[in-house]
C-alpha positions in Angstrom: 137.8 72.9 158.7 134.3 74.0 160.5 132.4 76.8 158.6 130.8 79.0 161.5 127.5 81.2 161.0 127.5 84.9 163.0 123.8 85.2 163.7 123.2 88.8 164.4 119.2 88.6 164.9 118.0 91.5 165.6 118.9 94.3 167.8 117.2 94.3 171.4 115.0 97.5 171.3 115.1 100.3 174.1 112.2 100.5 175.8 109.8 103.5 174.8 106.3 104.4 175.0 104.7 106.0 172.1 101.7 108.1 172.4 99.8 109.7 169.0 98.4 113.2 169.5 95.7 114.1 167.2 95.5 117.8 166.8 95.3 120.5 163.9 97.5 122.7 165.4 101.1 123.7 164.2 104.5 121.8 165.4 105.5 124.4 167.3 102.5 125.2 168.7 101.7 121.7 169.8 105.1 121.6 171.6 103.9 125.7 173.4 100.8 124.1 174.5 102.8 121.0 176.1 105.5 123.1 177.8 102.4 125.4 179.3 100.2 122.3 180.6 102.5 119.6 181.0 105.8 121.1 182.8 108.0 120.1 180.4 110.6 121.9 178.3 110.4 121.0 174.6 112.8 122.8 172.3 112.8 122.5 168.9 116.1 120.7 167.3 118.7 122.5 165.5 118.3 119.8 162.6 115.2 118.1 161.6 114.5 114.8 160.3 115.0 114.0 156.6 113.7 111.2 154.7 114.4 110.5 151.1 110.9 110.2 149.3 110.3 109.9 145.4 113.4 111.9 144.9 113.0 114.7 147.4 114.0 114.9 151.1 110.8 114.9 153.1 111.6 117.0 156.9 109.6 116.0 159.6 110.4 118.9 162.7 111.3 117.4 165.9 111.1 118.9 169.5 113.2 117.2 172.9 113.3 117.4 176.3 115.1 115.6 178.5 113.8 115.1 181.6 117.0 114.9 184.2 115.1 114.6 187.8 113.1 111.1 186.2 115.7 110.1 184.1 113.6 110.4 180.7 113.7 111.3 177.3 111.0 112.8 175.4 110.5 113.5 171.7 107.7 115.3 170.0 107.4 114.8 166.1 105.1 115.8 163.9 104.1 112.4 161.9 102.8 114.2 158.9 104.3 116.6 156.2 102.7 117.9 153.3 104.7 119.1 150.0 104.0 121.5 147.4 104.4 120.1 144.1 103.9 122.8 141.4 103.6 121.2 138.1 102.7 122.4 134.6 99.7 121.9 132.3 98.6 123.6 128.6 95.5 125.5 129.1 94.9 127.6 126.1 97.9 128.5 124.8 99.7 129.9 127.7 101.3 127.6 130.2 100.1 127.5 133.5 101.1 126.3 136.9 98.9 124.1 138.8 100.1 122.8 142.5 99.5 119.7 144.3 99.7 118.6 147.4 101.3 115.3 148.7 101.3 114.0 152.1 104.1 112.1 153.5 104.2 109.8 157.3 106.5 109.4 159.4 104.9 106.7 160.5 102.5 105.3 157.7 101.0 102.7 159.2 99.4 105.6 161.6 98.1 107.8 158.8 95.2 109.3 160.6 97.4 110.9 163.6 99.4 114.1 163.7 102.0 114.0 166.5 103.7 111.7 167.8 105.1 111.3 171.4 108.2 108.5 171.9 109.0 108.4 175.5 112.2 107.0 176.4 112.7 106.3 180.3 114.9 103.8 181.8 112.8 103.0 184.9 109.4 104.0 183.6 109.3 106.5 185.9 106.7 108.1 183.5 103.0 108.0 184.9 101.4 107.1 181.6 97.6 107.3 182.1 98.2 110.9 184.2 100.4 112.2 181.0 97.4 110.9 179.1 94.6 112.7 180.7 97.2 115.7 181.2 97.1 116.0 177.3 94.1 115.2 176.6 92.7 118.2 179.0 94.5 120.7 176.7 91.7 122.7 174.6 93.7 121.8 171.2 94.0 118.6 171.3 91.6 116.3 170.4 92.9 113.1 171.9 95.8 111.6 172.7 96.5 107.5 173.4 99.4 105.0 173.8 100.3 103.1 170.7 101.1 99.4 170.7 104.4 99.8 169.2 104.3 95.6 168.1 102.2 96.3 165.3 104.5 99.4 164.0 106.5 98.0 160.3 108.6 101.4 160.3 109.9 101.3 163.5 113.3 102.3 162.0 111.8 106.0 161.3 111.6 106.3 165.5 115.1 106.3 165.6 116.1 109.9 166.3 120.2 109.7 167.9 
């Protein structure tokens, strides 16, 4: 009897665009900013995004808008999250605490960038270099630029449905 193999290969990816913001600002801030200059209608998700890390959930917050009229899908996520970590060390006599803080990515392969844009459309309706320039004309950010998502090892983490 013939043995046969079921080759699942990997998955065909949805087309998206991903664009890294660099800017100090908040999350929410960051998404006010977008809504004023850019049109669009982000709103914060009831539920964030939670990654097990070293033992603790890490939450990244995540804003959508889904753009009807061009058939597109926006998501604005904030690739960086810093934790607290209070720990204890003997100074004296007394105990004392002393905190740390630990940065966690999203993406860590893009350590240096704070937002991140993933734009889904199905005709790539979206202008891309206009969006561009249209962010990076906002007074808070400092620049803004389209990743090449080929080189990305933790493209799982984009996954947001």
């Amino acid at each position: 009897m013939g043995h046969y193999k079921l080759d699942m290969g990997e998955e065909p990816e949805e087309p998206y665009t991903l664009i890294a913001i660099h800017c100090s600002e908040e999350a929410y801030k960051v998404a006010y900013l977008m809504n004023q200059h850019l049109n669009t209608r982000f709103k914060r998700r009831r539920v964030d995004i939670d990654f097990p890390s070293e033992g603790m959930m890490v939450t990244f917050p995540i804003f959508d808008f889904m753009d009807e009229f061009n058939y597109s899908q926006y998501y604005l996520v904030a690739n960086k999250c810093s934790i607290a970590e209070a720990g204890l060390q003997s100074s004296g006599g007394l105990f004392s605490e002393i905190g740390s803080e630990k940065d966690h990515f999203l993406l860590p392969e893009l350590k240096k960038v704070d937002y991140l844009l993933k734009i889904y459309s199905d005709f790539e309706t979206v202008p891309l270099q206009s969006l561009i320039s249209q962010i990076n004309n906002i007074d808070q950010i400092v620049s803004a630029y389209v990743v090449e998502t080929a080189n990305i090892k933790s493209k799982n983490n984009l996954i947001f449905d």
